[in-house]
N, C-alpha and C positions, 0 to 999 in steps of 0.2 A: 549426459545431463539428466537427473532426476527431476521431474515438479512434483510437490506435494502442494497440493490445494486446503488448508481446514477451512473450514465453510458450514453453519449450523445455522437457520433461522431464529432458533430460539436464540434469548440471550445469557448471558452466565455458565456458560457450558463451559467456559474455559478456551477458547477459542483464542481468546490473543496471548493467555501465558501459555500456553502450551507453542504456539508459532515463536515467541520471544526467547524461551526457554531450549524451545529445540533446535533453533537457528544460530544461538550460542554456542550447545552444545555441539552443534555440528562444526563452523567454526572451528572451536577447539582440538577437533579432531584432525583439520587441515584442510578442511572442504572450503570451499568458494561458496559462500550461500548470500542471495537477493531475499531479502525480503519484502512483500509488497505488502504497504494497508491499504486495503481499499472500504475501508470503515469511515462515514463521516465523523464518528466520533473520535478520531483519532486517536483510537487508547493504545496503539500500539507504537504507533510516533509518540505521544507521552511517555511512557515505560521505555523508551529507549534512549529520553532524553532530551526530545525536540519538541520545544513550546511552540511554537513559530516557525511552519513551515514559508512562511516568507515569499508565496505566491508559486514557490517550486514545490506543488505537491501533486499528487495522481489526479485531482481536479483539474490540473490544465495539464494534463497529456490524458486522460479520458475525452475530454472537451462534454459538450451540450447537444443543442441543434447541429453544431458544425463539428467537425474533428478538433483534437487540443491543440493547442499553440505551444505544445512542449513534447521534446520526444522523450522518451522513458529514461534515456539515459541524461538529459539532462538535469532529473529531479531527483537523481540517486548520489544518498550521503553515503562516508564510510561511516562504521560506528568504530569495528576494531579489524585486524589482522583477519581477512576471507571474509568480512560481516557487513553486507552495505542494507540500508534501507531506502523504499522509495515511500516516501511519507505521505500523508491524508492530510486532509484539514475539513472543516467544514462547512466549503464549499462544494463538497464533494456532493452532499446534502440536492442542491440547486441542481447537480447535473442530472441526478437520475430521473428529477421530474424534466427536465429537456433534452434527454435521451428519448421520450416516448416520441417525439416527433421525427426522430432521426430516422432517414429511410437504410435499414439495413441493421440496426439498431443490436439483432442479436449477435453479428460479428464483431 
């Protein structure tokens, strides 16, 4: 198994079509590829299609204060043939300011 992380603080760098783009592309070539947003803006759950993560997004399997009340694999859609996503929304927003309280919080 490979992970590739993009991850840039600035914003417009390209960071979510290049993830959308490449996870297609890879896909296509017969790989099994996850892709995770973990963006509250959710631009990469948009671009793939899903308005309305529907309360199954990275927001409740990150959780807050407490661990999420979802495991990873319950919040992942297919898109196409080896393409699944696990989508954002923005609540995801809310957890990072109650992450700071979490004891252990960088695991």
């Amino acid at each position: 198994m490979l992970i590739l992380a993009i991850a840039n603080q600035k914003g417009g760098v390209g960071k979510t079509a290049t993830v959308h783009n490449l996870g297609y592309a890879l896909a296509s070539l017969g790989r099994r590829v996850l892709m995770i947003d973990l963006d509250p803006q959710a631009s990469l759950t948009l671009s793939c299609g899903i308005e309305d993560a529907g309360g199954a997004s990275m927001a409740e399997v990150v959780g807050g204060v407490n661990d999420g009340a979802l495991a990873l694999a319950d919040v992942i859609r297919p898109l196409a043939s080896g393409l699944d996503l696990a989508p954002s929304d923005i609540a995801l927003a809310g957890n990072e300011l109650a992450l700071v309280q979490r004891l252990g919080r960088e695991h």
